[in-house]
PDB file of N, CA, C, O and CB in Angstrom:
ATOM      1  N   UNK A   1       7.421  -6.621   3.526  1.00  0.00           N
ATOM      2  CA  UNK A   1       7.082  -5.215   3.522  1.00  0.00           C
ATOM      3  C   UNK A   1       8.106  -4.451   4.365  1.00  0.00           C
ATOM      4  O   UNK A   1       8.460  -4.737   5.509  1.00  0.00           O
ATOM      5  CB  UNK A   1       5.643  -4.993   4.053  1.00  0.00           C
ATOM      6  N   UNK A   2       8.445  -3.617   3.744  1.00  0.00           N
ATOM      7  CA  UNK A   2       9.370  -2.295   4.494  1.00  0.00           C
ATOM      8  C   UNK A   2       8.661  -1.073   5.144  1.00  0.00           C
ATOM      9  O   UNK A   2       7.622  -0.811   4.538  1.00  0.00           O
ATOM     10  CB  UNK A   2      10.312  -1.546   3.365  1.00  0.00           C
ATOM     11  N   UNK A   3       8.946  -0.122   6.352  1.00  0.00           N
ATOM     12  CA  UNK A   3       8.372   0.813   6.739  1.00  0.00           C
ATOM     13  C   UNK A   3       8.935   1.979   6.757  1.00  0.00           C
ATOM     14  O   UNK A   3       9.810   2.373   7.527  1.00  0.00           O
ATOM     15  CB  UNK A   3       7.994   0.582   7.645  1.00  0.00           C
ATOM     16  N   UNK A   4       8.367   2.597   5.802  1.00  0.00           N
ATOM     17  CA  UNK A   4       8.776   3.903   5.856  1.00  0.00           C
ATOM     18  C   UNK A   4       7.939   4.959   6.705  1.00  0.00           C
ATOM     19  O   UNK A   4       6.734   5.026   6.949  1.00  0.00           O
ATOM     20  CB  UNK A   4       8.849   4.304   4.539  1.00  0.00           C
ATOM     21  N   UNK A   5       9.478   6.094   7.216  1.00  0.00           N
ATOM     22  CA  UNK A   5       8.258   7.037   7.914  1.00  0.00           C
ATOM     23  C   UNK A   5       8.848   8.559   7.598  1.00  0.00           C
ATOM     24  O   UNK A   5       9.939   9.095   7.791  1.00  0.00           O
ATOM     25  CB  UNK A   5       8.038   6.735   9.887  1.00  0.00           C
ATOM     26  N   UNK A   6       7.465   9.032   6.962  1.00  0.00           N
ATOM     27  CA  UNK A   6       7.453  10.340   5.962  1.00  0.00           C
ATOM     28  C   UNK A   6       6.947  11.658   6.991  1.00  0.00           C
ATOM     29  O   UNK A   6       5.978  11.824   7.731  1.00  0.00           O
ATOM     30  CB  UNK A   6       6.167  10.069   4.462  1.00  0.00           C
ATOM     31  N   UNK A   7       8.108  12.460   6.627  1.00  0.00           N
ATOM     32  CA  UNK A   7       7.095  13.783   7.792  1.00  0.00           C
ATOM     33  C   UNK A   7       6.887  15.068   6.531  1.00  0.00           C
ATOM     34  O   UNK A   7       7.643  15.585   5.709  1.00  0.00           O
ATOM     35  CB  UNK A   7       8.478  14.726   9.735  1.00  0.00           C
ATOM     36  N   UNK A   8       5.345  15.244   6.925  1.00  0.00           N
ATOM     37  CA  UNK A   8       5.270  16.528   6.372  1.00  0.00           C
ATOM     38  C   UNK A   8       3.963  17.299   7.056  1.00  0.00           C
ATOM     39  O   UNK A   8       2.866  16.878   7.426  1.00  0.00           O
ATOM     40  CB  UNK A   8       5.173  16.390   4.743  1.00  0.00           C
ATOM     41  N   UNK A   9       4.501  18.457   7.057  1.00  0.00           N
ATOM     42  CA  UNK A   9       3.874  19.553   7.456  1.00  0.00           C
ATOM     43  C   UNK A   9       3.714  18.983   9.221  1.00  0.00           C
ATOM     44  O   UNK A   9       2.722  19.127   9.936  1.00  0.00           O
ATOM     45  CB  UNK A   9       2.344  19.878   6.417  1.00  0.00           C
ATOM     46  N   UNK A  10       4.841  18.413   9.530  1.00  0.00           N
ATOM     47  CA  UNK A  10       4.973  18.436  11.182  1.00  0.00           C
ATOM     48  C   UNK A  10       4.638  17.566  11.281  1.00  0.00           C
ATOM     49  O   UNK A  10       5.136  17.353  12.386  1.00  0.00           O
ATOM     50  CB  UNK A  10       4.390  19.250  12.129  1.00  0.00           C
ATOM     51  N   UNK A  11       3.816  16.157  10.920  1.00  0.00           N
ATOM     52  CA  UNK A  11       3.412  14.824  11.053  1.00  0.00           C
ATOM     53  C   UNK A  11       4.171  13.994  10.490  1.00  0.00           C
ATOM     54  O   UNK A  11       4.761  14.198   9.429  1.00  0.00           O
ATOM     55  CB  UNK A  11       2.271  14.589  10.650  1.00  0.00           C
ATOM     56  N   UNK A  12       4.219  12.953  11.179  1.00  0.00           N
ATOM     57  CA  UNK A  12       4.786  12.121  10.799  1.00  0.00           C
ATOM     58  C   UNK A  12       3.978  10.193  10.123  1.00  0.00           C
ATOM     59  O   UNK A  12       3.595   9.266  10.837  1.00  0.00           O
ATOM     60  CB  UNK A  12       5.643  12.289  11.976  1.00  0.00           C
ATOM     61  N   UNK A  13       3.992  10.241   9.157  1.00  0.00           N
ATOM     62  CA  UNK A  13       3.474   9.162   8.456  1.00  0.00           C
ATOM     63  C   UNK A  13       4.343   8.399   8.196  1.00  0.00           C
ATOM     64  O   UNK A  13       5.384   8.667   7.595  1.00  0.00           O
ATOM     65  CB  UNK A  13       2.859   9.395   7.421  1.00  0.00           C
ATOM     66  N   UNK A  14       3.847   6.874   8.825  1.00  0.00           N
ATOM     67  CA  UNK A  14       4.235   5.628   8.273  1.00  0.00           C
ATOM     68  C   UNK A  14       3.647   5.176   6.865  1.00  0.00           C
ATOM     69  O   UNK A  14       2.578   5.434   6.312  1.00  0.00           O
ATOM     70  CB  UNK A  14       3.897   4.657   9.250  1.00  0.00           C
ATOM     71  N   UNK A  15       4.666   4.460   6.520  1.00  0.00           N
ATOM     72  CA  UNK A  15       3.731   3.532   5.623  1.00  0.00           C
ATOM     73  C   UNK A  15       4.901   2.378   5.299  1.00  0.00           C
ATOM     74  O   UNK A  15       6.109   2.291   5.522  1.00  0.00           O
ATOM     75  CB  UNK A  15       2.995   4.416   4.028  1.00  0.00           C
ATOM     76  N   UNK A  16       4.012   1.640   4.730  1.00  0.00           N
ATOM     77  CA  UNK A  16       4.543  -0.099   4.121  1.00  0.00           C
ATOM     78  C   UNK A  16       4.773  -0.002   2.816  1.00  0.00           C
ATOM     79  O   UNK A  16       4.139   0.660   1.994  1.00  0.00           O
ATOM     80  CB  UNK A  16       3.363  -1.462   4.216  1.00  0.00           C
ATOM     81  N   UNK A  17       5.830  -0.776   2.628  1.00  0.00           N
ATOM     82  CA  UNK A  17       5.979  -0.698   0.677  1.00  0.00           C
ATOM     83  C   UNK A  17       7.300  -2.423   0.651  1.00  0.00           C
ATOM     84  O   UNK A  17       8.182  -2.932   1.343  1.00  0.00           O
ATOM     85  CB  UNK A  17       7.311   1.779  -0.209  1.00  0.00           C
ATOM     86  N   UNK A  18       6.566  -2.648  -0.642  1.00  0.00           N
ATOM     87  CA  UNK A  18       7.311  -3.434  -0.830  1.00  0.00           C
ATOM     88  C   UNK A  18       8.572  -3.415  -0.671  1.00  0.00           C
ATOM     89  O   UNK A  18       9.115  -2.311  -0.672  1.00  0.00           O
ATOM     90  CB  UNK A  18       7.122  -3.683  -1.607  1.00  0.00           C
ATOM     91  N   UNK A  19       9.481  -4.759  -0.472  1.00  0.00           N
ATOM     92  CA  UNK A  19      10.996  -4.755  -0.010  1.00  0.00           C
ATOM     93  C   UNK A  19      11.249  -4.250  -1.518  1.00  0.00           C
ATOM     94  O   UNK A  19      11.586  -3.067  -1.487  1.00  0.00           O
ATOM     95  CB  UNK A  19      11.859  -6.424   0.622  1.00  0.00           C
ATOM     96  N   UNK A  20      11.203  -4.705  -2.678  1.00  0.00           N
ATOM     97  CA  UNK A  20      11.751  -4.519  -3.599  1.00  0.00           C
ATOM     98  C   UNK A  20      11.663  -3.199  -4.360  1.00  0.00           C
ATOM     99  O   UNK A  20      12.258  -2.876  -5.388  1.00  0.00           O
ATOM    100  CB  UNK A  20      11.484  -5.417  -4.142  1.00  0.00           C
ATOM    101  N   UNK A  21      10.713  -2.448  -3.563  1.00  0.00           N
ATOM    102  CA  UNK A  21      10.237  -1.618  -4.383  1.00  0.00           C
ATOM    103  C   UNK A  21      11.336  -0.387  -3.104  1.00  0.00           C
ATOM    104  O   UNK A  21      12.087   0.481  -3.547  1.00  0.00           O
ATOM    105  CB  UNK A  21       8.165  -1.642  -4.668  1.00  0.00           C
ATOM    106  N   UNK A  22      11.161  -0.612  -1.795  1.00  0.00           N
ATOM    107  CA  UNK A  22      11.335   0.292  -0.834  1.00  0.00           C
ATOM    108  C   UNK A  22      13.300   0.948  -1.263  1.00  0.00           C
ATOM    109  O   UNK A  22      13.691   1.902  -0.589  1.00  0.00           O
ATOM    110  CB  UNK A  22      10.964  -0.694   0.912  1.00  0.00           C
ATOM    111  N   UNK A  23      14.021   0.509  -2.047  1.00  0.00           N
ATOM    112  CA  UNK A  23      15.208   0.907  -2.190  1.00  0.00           C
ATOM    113  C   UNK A  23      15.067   2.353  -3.608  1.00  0.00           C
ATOM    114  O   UNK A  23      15.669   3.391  -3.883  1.00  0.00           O
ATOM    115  CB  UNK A  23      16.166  -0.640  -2.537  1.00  0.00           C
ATOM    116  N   UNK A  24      14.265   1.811  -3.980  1.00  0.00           N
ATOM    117  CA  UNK A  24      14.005   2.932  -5.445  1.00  0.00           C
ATOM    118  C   UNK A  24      12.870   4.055  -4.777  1.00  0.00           C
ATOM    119  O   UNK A  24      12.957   5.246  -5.077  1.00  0.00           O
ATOM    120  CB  UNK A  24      13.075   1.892  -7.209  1.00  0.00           C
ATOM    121  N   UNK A  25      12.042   3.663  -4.053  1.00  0.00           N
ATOM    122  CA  UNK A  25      11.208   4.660  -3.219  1.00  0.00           C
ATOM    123  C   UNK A  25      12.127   5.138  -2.499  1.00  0.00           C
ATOM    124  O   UNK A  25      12.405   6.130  -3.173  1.00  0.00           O
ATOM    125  CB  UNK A  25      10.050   4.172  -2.368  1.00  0.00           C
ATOM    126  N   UNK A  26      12.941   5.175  -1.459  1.00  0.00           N
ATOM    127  CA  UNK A  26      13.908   5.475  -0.707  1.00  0.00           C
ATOM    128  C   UNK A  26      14.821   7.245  -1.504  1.00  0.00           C
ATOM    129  O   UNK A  26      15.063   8.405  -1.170  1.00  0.00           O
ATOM    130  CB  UNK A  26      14.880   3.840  -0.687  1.00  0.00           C
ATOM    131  N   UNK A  27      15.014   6.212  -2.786  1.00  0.00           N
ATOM    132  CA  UNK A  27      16.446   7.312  -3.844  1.00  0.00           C
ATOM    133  C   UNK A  27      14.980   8.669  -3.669  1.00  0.00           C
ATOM    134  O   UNK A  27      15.028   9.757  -3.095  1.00  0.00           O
ATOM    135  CB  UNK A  27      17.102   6.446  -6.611  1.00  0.00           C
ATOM    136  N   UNK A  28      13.887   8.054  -4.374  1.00  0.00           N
ATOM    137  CA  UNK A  28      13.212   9.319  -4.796  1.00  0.00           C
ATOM    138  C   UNK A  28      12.586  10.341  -3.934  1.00  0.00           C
ATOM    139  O   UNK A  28      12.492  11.548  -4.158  1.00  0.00           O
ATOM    140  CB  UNK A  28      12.281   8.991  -5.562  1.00  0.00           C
ATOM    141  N   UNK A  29      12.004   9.396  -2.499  1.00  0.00           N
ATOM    142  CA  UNK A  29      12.240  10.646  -1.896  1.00  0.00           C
ATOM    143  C   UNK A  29      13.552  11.319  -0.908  1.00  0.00           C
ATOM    144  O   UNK A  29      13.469  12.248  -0.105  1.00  0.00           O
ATOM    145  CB  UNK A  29      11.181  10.666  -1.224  1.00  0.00           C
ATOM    146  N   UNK A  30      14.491  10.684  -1.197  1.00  0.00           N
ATOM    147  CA  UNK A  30      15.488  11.783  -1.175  1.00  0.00           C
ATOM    148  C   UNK A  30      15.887  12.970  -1.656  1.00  0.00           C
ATOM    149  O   UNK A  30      16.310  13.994  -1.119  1.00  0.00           O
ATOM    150  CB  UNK A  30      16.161  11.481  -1.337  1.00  0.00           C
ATOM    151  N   UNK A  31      15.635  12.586  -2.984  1.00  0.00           N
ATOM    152  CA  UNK A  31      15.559  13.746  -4.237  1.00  0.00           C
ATOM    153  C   UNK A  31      14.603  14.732  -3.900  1.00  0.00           C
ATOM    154  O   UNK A  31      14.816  15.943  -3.959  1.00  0.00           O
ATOM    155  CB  UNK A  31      15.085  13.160  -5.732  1.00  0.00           C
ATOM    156  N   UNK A  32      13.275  14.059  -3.456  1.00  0.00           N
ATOM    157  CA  UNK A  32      12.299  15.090  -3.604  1.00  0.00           C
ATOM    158  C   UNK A  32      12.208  15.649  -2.686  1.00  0.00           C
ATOM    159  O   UNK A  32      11.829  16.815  -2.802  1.00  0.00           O
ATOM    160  CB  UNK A  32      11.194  14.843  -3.920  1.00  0.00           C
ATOM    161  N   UNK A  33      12.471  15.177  -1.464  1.00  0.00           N
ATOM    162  CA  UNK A  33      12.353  15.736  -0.117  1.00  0.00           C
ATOM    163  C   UNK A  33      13.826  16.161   0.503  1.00  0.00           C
ATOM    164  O   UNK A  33      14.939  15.896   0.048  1.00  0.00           O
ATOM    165  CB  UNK A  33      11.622  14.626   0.823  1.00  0.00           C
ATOM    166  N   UNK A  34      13.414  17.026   1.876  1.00  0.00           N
ATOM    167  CA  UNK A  34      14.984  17.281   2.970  1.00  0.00           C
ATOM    168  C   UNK A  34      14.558  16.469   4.093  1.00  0.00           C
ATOM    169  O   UNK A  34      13.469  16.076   4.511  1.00  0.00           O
ATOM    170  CB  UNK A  34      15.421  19.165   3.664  1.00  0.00           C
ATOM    171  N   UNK A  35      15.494  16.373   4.366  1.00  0.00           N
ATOM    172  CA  UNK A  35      15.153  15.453   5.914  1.00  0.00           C
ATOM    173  C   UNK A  35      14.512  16.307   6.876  1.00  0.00           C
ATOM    174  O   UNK A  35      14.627  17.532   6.894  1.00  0.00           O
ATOM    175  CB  UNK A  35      16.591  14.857   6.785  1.00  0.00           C
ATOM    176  N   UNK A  36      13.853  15.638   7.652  1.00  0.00           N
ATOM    177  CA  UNK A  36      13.423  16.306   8.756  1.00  0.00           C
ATOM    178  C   UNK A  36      11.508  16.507   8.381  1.00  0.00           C
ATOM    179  O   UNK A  36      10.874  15.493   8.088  1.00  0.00           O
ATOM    180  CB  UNK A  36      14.490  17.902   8.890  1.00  0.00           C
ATOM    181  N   UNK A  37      10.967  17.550   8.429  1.00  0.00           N
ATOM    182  CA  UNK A  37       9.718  18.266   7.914  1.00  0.00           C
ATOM    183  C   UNK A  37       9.343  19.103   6.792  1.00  0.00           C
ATOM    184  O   UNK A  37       9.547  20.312   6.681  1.00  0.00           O
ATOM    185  CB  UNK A  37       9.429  18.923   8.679  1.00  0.00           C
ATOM    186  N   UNK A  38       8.801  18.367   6.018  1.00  0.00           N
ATOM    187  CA  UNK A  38       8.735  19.001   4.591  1.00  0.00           C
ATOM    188  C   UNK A  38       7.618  19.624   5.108  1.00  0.00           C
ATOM    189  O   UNK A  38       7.060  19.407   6.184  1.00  0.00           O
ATOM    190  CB  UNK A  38       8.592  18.075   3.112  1.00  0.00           C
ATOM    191  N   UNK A  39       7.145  20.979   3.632  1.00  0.00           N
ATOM    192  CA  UNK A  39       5.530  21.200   3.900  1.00  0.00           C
ATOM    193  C   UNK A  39       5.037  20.832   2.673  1.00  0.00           C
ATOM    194  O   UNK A  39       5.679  20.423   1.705  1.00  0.00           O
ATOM    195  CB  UNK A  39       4.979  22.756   4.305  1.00  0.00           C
ATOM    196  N   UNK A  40       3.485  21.056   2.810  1.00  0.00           N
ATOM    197  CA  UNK A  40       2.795  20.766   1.976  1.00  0.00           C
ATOM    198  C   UNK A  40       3.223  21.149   0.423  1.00  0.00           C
ATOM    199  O   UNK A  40       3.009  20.279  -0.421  1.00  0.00           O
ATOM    200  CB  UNK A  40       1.723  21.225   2.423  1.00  0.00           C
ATOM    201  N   UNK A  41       3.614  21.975   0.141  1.00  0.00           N
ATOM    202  CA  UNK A  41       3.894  22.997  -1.712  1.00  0.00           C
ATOM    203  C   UNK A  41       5.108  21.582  -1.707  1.00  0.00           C
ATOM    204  O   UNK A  41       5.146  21.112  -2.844  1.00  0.00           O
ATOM    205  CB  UNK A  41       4.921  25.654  -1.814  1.00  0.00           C
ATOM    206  N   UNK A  42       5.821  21.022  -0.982  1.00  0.00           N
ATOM    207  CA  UNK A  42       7.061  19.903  -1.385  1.00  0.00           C
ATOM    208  C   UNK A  42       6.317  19.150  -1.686  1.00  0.00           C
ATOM    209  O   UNK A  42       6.350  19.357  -2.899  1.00  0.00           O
ATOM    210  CB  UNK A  42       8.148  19.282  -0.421  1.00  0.00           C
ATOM    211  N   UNK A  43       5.335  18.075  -1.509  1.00  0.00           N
ATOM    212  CA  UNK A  43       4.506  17.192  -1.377  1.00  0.00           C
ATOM    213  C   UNK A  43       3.756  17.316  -2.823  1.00  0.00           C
ATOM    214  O   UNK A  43       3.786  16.499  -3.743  1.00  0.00           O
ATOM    215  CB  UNK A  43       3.705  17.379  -0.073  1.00  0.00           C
ATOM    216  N   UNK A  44       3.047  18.619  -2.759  1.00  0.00           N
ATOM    217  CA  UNK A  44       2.658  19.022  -4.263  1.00  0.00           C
ATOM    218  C   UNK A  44       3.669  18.845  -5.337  1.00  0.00           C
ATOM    219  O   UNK A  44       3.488  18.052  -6.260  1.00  0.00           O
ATOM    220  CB  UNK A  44       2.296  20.475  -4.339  1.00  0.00           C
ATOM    221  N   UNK A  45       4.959  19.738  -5.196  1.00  0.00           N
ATOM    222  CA  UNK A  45       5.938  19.498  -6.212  1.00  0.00           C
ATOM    223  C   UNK A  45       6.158  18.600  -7.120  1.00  0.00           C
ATOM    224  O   UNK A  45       6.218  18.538  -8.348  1.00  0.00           O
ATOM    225  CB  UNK A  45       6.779  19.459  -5.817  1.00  0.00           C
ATOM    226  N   UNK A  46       6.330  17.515  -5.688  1.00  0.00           N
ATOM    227  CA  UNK A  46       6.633  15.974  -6.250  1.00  0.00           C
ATOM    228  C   UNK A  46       5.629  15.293  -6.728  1.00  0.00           C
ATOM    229  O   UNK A  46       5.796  14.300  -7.436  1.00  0.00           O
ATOM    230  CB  UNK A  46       7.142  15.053  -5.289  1.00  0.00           C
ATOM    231  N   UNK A  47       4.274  15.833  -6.334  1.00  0.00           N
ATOM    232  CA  UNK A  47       3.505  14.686  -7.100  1.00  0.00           C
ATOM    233  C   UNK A  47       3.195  15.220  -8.384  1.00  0.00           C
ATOM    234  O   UNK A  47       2.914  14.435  -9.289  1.00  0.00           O
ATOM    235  CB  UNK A  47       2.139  14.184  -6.395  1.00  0.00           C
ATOM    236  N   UNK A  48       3.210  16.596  -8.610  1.00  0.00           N
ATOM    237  CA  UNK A  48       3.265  17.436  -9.816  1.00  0.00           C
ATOM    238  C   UNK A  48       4.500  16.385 -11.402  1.00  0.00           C
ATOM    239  O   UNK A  48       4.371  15.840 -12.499  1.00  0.00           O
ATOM    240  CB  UNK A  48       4.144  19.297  -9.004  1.00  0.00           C
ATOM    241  N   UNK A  49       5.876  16.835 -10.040  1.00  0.00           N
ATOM    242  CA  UNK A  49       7.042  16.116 -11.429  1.00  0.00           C
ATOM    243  C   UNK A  49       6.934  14.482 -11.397  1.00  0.00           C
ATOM    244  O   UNK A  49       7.337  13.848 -12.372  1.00  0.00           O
ATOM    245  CB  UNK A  49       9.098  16.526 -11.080  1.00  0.00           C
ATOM    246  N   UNK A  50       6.399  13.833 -10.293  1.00  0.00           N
ATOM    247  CA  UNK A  50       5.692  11.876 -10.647  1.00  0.00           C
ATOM    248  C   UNK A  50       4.884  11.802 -12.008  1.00  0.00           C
ATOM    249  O   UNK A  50       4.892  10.992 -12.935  1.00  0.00           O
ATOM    250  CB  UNK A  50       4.190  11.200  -9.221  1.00  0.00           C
ATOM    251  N   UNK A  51       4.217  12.915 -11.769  1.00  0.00           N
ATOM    252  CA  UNK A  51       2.437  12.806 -12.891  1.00  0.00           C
ATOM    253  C   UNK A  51       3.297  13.007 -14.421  1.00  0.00           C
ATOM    254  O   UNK A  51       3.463  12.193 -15.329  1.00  0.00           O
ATOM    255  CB  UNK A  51       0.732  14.783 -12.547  1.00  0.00           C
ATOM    256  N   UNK A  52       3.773  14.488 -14.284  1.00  0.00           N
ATOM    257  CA  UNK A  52       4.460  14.374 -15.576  1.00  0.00           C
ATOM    258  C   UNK A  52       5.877  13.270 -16.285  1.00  0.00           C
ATOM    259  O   UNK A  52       6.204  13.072 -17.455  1.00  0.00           O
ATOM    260  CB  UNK A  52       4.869  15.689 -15.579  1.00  0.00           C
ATOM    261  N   UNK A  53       6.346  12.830 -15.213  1.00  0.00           N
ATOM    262  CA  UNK A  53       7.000  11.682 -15.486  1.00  0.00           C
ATOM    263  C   UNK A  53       6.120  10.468 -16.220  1.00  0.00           C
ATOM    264  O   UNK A  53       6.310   9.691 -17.156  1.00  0.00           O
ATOM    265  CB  UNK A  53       7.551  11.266 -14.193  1.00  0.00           C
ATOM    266  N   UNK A  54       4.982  10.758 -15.210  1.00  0.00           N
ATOM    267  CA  UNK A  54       4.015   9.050 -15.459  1.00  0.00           C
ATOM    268  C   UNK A  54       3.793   9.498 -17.338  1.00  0.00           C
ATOM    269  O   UNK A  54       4.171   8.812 -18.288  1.00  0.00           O
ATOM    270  CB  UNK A  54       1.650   8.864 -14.111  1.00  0.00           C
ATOM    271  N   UNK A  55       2.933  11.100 -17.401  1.00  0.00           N
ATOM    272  CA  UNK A  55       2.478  11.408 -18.684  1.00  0.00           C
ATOM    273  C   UNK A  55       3.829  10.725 -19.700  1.00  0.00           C
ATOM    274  O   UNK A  55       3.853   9.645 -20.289  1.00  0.00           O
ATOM    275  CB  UNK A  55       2.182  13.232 -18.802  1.00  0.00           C
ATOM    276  N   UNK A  56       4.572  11.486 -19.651  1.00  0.00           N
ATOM    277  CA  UNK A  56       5.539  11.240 -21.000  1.00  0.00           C
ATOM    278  C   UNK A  56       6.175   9.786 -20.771  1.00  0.00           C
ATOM    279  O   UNK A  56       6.634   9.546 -21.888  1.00  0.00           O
ATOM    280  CB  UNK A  56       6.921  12.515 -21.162  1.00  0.00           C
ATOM    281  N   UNK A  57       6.391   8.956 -20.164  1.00  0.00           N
ATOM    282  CA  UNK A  57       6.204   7.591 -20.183  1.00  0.00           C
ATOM    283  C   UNK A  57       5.297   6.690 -20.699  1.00  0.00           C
ATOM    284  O   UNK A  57       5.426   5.651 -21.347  1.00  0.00           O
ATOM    285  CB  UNK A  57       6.187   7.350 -19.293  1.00  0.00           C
ATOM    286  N   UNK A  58       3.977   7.553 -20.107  1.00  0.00           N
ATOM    287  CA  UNK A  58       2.799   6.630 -21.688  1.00  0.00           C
ATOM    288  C   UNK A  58       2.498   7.132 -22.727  1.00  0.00           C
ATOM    289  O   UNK A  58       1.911   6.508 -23.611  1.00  0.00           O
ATOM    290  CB  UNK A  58       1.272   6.271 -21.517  1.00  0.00           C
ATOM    291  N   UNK A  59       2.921   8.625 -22.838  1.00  0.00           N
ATOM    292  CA  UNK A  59       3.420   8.869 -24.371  1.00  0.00           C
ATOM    293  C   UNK A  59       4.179   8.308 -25.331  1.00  0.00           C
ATOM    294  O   UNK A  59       4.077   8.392 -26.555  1.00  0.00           O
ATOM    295  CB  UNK A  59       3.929   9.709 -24.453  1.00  0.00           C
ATOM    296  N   UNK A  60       5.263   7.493 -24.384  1.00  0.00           N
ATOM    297  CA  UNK A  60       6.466   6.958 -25.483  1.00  0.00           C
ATOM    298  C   UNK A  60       5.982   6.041 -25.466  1.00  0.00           C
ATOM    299  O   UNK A  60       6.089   5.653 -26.629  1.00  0.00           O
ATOM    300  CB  UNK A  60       8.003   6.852 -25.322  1.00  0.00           C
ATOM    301  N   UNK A  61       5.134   4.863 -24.595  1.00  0.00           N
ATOM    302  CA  UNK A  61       4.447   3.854 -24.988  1.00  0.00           C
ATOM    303  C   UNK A  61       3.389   3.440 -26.220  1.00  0.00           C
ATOM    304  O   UNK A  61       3.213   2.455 -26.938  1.00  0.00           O
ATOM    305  CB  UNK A  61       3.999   3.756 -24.088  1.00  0.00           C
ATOM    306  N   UNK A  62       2.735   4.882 -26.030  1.00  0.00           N
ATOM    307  CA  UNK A  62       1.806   5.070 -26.488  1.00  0.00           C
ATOM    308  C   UNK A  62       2.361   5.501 -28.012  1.00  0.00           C
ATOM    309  O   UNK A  62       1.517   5.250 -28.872  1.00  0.00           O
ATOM    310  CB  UNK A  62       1.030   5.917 -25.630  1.00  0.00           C
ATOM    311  N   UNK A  63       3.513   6.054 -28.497  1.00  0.00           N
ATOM    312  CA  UNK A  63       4.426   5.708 -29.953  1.00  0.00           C
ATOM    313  C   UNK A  63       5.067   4.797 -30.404  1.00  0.00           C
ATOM    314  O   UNK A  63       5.355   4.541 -31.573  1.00  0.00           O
ATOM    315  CB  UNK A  63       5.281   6.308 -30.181  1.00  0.00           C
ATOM    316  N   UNK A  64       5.445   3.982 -28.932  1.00  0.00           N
ATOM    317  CA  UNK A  64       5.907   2.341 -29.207  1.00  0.00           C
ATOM    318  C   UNK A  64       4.979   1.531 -30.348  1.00  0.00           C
ATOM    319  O   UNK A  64       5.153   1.065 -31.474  1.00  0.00           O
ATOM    320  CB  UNK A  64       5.710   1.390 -27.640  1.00  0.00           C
ATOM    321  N   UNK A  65       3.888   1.646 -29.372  1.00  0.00           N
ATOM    322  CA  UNK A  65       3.090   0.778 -29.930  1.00  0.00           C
ATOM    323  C   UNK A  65       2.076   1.408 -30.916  1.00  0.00           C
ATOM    324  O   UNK A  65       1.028   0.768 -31.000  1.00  0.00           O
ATOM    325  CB  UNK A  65       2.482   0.074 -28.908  1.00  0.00           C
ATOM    326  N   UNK A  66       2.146   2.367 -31.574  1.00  0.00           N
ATOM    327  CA  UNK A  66       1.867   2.607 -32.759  1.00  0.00           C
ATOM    328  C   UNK A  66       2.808   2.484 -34.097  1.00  0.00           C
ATOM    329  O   UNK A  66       2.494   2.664 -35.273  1.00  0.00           O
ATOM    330  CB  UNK A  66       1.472   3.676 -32.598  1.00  0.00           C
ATOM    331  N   UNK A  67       4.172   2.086 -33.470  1.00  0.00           N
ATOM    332  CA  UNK A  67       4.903   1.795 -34.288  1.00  0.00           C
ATOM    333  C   UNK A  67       5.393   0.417 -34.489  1.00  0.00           C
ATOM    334  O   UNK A  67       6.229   0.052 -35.315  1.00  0.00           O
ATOM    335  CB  UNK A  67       5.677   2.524 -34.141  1.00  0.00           C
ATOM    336  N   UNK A  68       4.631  -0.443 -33.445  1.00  0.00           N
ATOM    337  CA  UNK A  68       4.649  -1.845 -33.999  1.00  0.00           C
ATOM    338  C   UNK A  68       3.546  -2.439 -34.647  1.00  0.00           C
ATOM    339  O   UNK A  68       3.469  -3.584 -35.093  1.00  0.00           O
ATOM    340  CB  UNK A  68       4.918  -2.683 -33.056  1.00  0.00           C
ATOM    341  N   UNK A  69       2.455  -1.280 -34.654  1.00  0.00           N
ATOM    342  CA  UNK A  69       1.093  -1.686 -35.491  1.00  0.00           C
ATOM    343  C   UNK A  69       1.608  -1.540 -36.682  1.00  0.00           C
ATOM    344  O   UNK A  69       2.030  -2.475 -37.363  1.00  0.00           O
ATOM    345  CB  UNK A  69      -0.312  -0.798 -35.328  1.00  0.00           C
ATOM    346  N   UNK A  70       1.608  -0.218 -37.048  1.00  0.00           N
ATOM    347  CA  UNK A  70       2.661  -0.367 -38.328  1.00  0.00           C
ATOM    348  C   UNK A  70       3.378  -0.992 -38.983  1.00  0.00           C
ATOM    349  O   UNK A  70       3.392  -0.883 -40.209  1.00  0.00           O
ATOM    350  CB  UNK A  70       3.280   0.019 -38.379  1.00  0.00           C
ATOM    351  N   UNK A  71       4.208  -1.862 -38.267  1.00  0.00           N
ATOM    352  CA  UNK A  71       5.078  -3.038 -38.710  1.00  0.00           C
ATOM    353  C   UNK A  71       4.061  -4.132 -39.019  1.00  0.00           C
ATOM    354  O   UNK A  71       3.998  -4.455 -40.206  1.00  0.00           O
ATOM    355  CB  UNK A  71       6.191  -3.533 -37.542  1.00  0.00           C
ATOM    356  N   UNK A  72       3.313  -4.716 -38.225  1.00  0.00           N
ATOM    357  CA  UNK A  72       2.404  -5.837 -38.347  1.00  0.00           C
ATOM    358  C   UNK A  72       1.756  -5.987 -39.504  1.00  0.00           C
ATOM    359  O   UNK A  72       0.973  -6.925 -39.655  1.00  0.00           O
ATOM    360  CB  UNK A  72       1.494  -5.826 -37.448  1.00  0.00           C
TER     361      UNK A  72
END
């Protein structure tokens, strides 16, 4: 486990994340965040553009695999 430590809205939060996972968590909140103290509306942002990421990811799954029923 890796430790990350996240500040927002003036606090500062730890947390644990996998080693393998903690280099790709790392890129994204770079992207999403500035260093130092984010506030809360950043925090929202990002979990706003995660969700719609997550959506249209199981959308295309979700045409994958209606298009291998089809085949079958």
């Amino acid at each position: 486990m890796k430790k990350l430590t996240i500040s927002i809205a003036a606090k500062r939060y730890d947390i644990s994340i996998d080693e393998e996972f903690a280099s790709t968590f790392e890129k994204e909140i770079d992207e999403s965040f500035k260093k130092g103290s984010n506030d809360v509306k950043a925090l929202l942002s990002a979990y706003v553009k995660k969700s719609y990421e997550k959506f249209l990811l199981e959308r295309e799954i979700d045409r994958i695999n209606e298009k291998l029923k089809i085949k079958n």
